[in-house]
KESE-266209 format. One line per field, with one value per residue (C-alpha): residue number from 0; residue in one letter; x, y, z. Coordinates in pm, whole numbers, padded with zeros to 5 digits, always signed. Example, Ala and Ser with C-alpha at 12.3 -4.5 7.8 and 13.67 -1.06 7.14 Angstrom:
// residues 2
i	(0 1)
aa	(A S)
east	(+01230 +01367)
north	(-00450 -00106)
up	(+00780 +00714)
***
This chain:
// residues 571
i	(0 1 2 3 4 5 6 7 8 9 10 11 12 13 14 15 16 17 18 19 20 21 22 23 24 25 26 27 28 29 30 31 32 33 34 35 36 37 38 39 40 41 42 43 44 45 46 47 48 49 50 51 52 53 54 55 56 57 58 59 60 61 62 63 64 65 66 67 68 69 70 71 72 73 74 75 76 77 78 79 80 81 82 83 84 85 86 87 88 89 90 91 92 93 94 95 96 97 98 99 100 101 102 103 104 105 106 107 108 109 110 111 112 113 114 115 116 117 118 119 120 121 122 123 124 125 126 127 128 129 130 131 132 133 134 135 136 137 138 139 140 141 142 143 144 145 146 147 148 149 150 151 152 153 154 155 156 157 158 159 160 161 162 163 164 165 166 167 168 169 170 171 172 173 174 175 176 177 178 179 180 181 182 183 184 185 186 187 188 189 190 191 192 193 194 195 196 197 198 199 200 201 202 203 204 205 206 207 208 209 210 211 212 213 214 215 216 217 218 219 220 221 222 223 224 225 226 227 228 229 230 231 232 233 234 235 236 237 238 239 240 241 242 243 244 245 246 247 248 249 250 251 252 253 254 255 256 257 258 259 260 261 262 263 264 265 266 267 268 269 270 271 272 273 274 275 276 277 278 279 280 281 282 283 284 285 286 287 288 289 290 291 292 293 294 295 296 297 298 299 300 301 302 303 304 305 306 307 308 309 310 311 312 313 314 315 316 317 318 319 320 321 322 323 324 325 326 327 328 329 330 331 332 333 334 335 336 337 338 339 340 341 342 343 344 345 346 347 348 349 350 351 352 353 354 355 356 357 358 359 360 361 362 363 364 365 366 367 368 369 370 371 372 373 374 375 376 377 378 379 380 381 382 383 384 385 386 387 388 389 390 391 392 393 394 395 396 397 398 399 400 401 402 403 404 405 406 407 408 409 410 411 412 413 414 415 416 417 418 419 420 421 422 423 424 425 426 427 428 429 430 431 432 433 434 435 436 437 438 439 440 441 442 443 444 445 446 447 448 449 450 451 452 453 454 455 456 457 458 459 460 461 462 463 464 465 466 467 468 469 470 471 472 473 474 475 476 477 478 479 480 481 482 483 484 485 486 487 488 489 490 491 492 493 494 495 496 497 498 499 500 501 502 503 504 505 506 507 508 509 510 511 512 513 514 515 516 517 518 519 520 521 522 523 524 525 526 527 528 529 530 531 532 533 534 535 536 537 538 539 540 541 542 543 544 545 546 547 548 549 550 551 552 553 554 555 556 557 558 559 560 561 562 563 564 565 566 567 568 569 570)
aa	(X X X X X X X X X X X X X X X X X X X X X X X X X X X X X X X X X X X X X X X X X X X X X X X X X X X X X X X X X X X X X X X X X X X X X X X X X X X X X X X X X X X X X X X X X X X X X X X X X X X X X X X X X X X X X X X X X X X X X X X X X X X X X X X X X X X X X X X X X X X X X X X X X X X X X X X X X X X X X X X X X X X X X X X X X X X X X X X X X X X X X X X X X X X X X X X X X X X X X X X X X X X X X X X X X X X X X X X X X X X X X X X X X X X X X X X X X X X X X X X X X X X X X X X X X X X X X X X X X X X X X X X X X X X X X X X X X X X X X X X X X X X X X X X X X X X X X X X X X X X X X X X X X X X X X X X X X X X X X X X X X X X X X X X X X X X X X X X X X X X X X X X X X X X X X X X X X X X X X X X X X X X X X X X X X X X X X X X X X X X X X X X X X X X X X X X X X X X X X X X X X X X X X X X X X X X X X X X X X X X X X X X X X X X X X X X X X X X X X X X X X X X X X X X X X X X X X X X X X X X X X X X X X X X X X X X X X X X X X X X X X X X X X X X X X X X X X X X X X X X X X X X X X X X X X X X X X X X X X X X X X X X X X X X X X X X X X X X X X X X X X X X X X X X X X X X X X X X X X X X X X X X X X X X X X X X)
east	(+00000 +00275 +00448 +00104 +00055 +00426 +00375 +00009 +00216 +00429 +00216 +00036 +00355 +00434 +00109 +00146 +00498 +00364 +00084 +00272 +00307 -00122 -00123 +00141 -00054 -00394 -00172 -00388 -00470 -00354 -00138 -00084 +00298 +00220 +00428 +00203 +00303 +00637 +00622 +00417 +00615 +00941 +00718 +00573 +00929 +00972 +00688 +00879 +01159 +01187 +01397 +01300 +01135 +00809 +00902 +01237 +00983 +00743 +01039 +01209 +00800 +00861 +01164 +01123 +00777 +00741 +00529 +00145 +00023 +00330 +00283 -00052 +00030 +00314 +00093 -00198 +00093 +00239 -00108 -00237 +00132 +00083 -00298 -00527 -00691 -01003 -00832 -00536 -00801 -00962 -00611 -00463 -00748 -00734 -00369 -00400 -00665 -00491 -00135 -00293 -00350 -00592 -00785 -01006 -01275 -01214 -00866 -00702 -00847 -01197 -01071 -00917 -01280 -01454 -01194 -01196 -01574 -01584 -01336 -01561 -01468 -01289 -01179 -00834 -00822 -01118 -01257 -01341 -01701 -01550 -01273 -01540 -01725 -01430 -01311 -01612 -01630 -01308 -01376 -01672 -01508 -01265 -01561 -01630 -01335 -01416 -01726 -01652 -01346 -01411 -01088 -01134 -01425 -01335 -01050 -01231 -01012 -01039 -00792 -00438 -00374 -00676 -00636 -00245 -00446 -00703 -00466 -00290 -00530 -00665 -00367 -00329 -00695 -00632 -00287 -00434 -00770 -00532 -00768 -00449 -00318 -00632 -00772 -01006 -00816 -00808 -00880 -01203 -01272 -01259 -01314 -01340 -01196 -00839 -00765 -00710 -00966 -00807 -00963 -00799 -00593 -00345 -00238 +00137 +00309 +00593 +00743 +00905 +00739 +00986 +01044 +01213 +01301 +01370 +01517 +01405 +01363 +01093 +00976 +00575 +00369 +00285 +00661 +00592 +00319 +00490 +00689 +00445 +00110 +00190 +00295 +00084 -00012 +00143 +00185 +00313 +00407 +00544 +00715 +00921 +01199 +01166 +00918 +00869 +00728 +00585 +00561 +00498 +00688 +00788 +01090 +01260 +01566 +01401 +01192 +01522 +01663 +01419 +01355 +01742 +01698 +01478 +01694 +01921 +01820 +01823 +01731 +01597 +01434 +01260 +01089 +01073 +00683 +00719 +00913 +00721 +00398 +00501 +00663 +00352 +00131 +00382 +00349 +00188 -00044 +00073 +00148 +00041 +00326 +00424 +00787 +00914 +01230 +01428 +01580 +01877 +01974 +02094 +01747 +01631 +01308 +01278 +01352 +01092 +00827 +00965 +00909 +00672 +00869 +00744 +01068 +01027 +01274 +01551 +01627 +01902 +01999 +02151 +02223 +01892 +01697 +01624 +01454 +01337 +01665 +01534 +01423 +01771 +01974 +02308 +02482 +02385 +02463 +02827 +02875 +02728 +02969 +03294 +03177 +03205 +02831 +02725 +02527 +02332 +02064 +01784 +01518 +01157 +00952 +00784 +00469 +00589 +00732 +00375 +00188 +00427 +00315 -00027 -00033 +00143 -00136 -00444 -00317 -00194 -00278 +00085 +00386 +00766 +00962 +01322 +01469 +01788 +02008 +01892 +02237 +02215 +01816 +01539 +01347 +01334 +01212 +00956 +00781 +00816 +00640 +00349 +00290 +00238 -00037 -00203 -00114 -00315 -00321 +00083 +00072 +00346 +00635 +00959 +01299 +01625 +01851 +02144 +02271 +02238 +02357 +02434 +02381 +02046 +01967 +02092 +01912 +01608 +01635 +01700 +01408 +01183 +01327 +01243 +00896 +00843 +00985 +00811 +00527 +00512 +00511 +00646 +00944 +01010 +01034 +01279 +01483 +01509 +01638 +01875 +01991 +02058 +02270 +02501 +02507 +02874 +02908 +03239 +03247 +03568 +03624 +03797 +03887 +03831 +03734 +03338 +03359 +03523 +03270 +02973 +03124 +03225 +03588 +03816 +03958 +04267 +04259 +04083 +04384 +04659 +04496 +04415 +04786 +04875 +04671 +04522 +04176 +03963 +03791 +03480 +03167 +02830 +02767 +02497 +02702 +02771 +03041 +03361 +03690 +03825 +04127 +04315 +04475 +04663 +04529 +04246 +04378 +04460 +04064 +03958 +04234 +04082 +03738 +03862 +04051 +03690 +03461 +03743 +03699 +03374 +03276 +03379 +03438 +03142 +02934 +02552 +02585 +02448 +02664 +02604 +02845 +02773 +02898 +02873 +02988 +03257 +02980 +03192 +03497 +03291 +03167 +03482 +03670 +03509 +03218 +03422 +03684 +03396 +03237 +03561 +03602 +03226 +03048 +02771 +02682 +02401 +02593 +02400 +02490 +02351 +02399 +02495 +02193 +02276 +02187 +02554 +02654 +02628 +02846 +03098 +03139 +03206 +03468 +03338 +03192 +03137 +03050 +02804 +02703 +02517 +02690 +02473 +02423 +02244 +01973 +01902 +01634)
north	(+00000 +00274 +00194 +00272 +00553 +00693 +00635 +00795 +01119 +01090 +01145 +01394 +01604 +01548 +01672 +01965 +02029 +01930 +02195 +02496 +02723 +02718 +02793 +03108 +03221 +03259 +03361 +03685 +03642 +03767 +03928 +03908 +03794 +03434 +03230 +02950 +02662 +02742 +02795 +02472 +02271 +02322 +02316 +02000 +01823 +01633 +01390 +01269 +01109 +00762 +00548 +00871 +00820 +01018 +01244 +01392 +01437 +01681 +01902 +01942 +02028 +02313 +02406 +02413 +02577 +02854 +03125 +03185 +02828 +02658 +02703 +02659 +02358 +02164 +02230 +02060 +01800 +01770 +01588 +01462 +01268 +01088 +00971 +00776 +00935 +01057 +01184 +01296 +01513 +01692 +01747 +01903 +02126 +02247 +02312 +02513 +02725 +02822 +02846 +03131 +03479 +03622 +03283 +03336 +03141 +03099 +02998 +02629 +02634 +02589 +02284 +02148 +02197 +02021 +01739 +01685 +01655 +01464 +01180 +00863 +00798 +00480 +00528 +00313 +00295 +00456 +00246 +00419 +00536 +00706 +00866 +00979 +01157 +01324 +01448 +01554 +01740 +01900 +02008 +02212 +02351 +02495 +02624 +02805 +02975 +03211 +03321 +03363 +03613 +03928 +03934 +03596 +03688 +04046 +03864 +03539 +03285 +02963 +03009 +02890 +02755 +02539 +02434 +02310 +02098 +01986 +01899 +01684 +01535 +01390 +01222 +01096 +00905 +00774 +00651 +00529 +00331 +00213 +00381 +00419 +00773 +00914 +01222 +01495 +01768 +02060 +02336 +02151 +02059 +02460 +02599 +02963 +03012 +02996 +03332 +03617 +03893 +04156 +04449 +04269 +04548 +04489 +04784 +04804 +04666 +04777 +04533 +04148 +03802 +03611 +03295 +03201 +02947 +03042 +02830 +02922 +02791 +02880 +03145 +03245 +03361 +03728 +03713 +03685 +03868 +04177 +04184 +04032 +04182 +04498 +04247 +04126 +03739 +03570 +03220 +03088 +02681 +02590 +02243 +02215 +02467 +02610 +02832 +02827 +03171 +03335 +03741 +04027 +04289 +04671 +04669 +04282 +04447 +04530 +04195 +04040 +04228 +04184 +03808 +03754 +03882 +03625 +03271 +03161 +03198 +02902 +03013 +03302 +03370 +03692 +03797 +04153 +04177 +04508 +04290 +04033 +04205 +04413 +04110 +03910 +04174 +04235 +03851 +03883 +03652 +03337 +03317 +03048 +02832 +02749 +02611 +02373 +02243 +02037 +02265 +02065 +02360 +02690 +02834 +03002 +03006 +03402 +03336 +03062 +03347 +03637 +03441 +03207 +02879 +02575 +02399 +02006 +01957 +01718 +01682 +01783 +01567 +01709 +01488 +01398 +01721 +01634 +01965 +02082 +02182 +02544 +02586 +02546 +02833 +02785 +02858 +02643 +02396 +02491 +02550 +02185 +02049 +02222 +02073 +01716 +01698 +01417 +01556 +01310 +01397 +01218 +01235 +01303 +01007 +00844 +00998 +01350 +01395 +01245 +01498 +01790 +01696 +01679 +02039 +02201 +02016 +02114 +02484 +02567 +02480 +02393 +02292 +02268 +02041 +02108 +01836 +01736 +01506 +01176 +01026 +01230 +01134 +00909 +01226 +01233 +00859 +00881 +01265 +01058 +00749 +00979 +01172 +00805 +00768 +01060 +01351 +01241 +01554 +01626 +01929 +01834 +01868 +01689 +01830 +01582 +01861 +01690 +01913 +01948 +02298 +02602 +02450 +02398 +02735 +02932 +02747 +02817 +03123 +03239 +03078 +03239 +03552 +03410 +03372 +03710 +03879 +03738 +03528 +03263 +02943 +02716 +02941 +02926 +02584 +02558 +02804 +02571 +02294 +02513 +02635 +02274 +02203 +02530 +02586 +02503 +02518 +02468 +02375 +02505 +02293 +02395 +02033 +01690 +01594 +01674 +01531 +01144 +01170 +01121 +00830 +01016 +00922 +00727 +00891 +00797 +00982 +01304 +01293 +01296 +01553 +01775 +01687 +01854 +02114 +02004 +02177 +01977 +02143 +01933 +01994 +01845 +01680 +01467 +01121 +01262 +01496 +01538 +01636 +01849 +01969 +02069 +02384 +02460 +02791 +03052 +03231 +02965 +02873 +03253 +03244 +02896 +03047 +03338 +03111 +02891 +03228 +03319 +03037 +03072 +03462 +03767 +04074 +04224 +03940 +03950 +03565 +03522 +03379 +03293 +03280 +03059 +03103 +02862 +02999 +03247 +03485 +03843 +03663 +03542 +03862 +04115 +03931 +03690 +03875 +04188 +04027 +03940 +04221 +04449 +04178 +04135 +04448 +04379 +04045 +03992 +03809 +03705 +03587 +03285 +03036 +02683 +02447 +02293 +01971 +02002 +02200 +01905 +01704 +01958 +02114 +02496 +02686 +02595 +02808 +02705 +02923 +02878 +03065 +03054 +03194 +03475 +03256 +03024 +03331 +03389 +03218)
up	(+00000 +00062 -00250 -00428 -00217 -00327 -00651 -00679 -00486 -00778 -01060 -00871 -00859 -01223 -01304 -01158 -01300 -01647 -01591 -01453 -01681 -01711 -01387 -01361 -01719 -01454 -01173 -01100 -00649 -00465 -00695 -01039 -01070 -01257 -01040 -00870 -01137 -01033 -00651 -00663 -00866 -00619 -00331 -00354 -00497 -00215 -00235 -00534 -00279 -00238 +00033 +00269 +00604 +00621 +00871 +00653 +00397 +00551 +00693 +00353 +00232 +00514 +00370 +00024 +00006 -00213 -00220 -00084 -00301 -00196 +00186 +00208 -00007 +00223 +00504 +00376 +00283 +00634 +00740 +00417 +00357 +00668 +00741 +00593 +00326 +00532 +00826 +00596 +00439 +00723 +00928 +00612 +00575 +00900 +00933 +00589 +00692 +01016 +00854 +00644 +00842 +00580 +00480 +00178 +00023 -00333 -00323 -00311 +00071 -00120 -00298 +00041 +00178 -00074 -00101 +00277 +00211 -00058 +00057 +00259 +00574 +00619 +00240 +00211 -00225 -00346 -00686 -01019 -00923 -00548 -00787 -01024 -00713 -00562 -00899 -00980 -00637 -00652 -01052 -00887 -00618 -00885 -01084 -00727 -00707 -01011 -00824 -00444 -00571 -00723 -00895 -01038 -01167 -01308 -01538 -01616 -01492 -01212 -00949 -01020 -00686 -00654 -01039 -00921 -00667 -00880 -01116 -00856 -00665 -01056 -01110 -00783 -00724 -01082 -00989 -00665 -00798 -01119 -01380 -01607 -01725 -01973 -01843 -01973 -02116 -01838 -02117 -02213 -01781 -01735 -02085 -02110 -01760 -01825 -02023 -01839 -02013 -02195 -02005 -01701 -01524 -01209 -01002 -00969 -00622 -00479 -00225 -00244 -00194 +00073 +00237 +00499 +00718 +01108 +01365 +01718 +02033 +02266 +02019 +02084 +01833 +02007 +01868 +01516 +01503 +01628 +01362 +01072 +01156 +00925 +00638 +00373 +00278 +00580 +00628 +00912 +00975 +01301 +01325 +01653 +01703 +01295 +01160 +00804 +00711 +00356 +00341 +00145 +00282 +00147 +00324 +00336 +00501 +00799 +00805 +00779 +01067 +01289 +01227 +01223 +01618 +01717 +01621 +01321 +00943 +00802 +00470 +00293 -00048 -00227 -00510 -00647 -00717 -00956 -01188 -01167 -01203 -01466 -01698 -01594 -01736 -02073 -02158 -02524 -02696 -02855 -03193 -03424 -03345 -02983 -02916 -02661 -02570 -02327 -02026 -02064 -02323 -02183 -02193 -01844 -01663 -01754 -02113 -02139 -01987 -02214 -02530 -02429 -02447 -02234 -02087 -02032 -01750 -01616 -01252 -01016 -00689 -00442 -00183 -00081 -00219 -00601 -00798 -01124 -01296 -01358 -01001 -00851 -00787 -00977 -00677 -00511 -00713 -00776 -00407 -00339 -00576 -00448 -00115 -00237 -00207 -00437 -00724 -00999 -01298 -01407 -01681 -01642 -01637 -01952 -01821 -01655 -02060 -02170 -01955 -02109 -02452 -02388 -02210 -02474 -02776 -02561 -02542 -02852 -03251 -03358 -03145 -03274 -03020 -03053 -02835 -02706 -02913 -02910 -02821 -02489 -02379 -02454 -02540 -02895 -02936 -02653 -02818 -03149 -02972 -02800 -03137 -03313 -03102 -03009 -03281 -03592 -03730 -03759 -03495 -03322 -03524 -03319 -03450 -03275 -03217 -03184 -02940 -02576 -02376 -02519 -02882 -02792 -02627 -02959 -03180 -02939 -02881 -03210 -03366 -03164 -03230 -03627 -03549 -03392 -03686 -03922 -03786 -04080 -03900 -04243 -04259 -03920 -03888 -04193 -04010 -03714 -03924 -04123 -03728 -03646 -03892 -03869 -03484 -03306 -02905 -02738 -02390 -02170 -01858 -01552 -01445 -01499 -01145 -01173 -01529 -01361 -01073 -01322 -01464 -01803 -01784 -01531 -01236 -01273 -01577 -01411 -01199 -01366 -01578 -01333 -01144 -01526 -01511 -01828 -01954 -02185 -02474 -02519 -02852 -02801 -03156 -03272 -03217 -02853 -02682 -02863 -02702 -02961 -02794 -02452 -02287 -02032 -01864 -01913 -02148 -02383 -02324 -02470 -02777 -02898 -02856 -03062 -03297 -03382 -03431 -03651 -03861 -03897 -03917 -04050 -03860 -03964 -03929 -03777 -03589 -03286 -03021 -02685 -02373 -02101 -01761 -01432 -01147 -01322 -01482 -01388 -01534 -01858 -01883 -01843 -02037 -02323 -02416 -02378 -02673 -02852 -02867 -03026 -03297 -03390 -03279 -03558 -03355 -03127 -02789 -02503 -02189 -02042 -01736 -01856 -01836 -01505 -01673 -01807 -01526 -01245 -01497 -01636 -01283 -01165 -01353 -01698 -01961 -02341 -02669 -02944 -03171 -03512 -03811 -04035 -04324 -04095 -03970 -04386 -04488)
***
């Protein structure tokens, strides 16, 4: 029964990742800064753990909750993870409702209402008719939402937060009774309630969304609220000595300072919510084509939201914390790995990557799925497999990239640049093939030690290099990475950089290139792009983190250049 119970968490969770960007696109309560697909998707990570003992898993819910949906989330979590389905139900209500210190009808604490209602007492593995009611309970309860808020129902839309859980809780009966993996498209479930209306306004906010994690002994609540009663959106979750505690605050330095007085801060995380408001409300409407990649190329989070890019991700282990690879600071990785912390990837599952397709096809008329090489993942064949089956019509066109990184991320990014320019879908497309064929990356290592620790080469060979101070020069190409030549120092590094552009484009040449950094971005910055820039001042150069994909197996201290040549961006 747990293992069933684990693995019905499980598809819940991929759901909801699969689903995410929906829900930051109706992101509108209490603000408007479209981030509940995200702060769910990290928030509720942990359920994904296996070989865990249940009480490690609802403290790292505490800690990695994100946001007003997240906490509110992990809380219902902490109670739900634990009991039987029934009583799992009405404790996580009630701990959600009081971990709130505005509670609101018409938000995911609706959904929690109805579910805690809707669930039969005694209820061990509901069958397909006790599914079909709770669904069916929950799908109403959403419907609710839209009504009992006046904001809601100003721009049109369900609420995100109780869509995440609806979302969840639809995979994880379904998973739990064994109906198998066919569900009703959510666009059709809630049709005509998950556009924001285009006379929709949001008034600006000044201030940042933060989370933090407090540890504190004998601390009393007349504590905390003394210094969070003036805030905004509180959530507060006790559990023992730490207090896990969401905020929207005008002045996070002085919420800092004072909480900082009170016990040790274990961790702290903000959110400007002008900039996220304002990009949030600049998001423009989708063009005829929608494209989706792997986030194993050096596309970001904010990229995917400025042009509208869904990102199908891998995932980073840390230890024992395993996350989304675009909701882990960089940072934190790098600093993990200097540590000697172990670090490991690992694809989504068959049916996370299933649910990604089918979010994409139910939202938009024509998808172009550039993927990562098909030596380096299973993605390719399994999008190729799903579109057999299920895309009849040819609207999901599947291009094997052949790349992974920053290869990837050019060819990305500059074909959605295409597509904005000239909004011909056929042309597009052809550009994107042309793009694959004419894109070069080359990857700059700092040392061979993180490269031997994920089994890519001996360690007897890492080394002895390293003992040399050797510093391979590696290209992703379709047959797989290629070591195309080693240096010695730095500056060797930037004159074979130089030396490959060179071969490839003149000085007045209009490529796109892109520099990717690790944990060496002012370095990168001052000095390659800088050199770049003089030779090639008609070039577009960006700079962009190296998908951490590559990152946890290349190691801190690399960076890598790609970069498309002009005759590739004429078509």
């Amino acid at each position: 029964m747990d293992e069933k119970l684990h693995k019905s968490f499980i598809t819940g969770v991929e759901r909801v990742s699969a689903w995410a960007d929906l829900l930051d696109a109706i992101n509108i309560f209490p603000i408007a800064d479209g981030d509940t697909g995200r702060n769910l998707s990290i928030s509720l990570s942990p359920l994904r753990a296996s070989g865990q003992k249940k009480g490690k898993i609802i403290q790292q819910l505490l800690l990695s909750a994100r946001g007003n949906s997240g906490n509110i989330a992990s809380q219902f979590f902490s109670a739900f993870y634990l009991a039987d389905l029934y009583r799992g139900a009405q404790e996580g209500r009630d701990r959600a409702w009081r971990a709130v210190g505005d509670p609101r009808p018409g938000t995911m604490l609706t959904l929690f209402d109805a579910l805690a209602e809707a669930i039969p007492q005694g209820c061990v593995i509901p069958d397909k008719e006790e599914v079909q009611s709770i669904i069916g309970r929950l799908e109403a309860a959403v419907w609710e939402t839209g009504e009992l808020l006046p904001k809601l129902k100003k721009a049109g839309v369900v609420d995100s937060g109780a869509l995440g859980m609806y979302i969840f809780f639809e995979g994880f009966f379904h998973a739990l009774a064994g109906i198998g993996e066919t569900y009703r498209p959510v666009t059709e479930v809630f049709k005509n309630r998950l556009q924001i209306s285009s006379s929709f306004q949001e008034d600006a906010e000044n201030g940042y969304c933060v989370d933090f994690v407090l540890k504190a002994q004998n601390l009393s609540r007349d504590e905390l609220a003394r210094i969070t009663q003036t805030q905004e959106s509180v959530v507060i979750i006790p559990d023992g000595d730490l207090y896990k505690i969401h905020l929207h605050t005008a002045d996070r330095e002085k919420v800092k300072s004072d909480i900082s007085s009170l016990g040790s801060m274990l961790n702290w995380e903000d959110d400007n919510l002008q900039e996220q408001m304002k990009e949030f409300m600049s998001i423009k409407s989708p063009h005829k084509l929608h494209v989706m990649t792997d986030a194993a190329g050096s596309v970001t989070r904010d990229d995917a939201k400025k042009y509208s890019i869904t990102l199908l991700n891998s995932y980073i282990t840390l230890g024992e914390k395993c996350v989304p690879e675009t909701h882990l600071h960089p940072q934190e990785l790098y600093r993990s790995m200097r540590q000697g912390v172990k670090v490991s990837t690992s694809q989504a599952s068959v049916f996370e990557r299933h649910q990604f397709y089918e979010s994409v096809m139910d939202r938009f008329a024509k998808v172009l799925y550039l993927c990562v090489g098909s030596v380096y993942t299973g993605n390719y064949q399994v999008a190729m497999e799903w579109k057999e089956k299920h895309d009849p019509q040819d609207r999901l066109i599947v291009v094997d990239s052949g790349a992974a990184s920053g290869r990837l991320g050019t060819m990305v990014l500059a074909t959605v640049c295409h597509l904005a320019e000239t909004g011909d879908v056929e042309k597009t497309i052809s550009f994107a093939q042309k793009a694959v064929a004419n894109c070069e990356e080359y990857v700059f290592l700092d040392k061979l030690e993180y490269v031997a620790a994920g089994g890519r080469l001996s360690k007897t060979s890492a080394f002895f290099g390293d003992m040399l101070k050797m510093k391979p020069v590696i290209s992703p190409q379709p047959e797989g990475a290629k070591k195309v030549g080693v240096v010695r120092n730095t500056d060797e590094q930037v004159k074979m950089a130089m030396e490959k552009l060179a071969a490839s484009l003149k000085k007045d040449s209009s490529a796109f290139i892109m520099l990717e950094y690790s944990d060496n971005f002012a370095w990168v910055e001052s000095t390659a792009k800088k050199m770049i820039e003089e030779l090639y001042p008609q070039a577009e150069i960006v700079l962009q983190p190296l998908s951490l994909t590559s990152g946890a197996h290349y190691g801190p201290g690399t960076w890598a250049l790609a970069f498309l040549p002009e005759a590739a961006l004429r078509i």
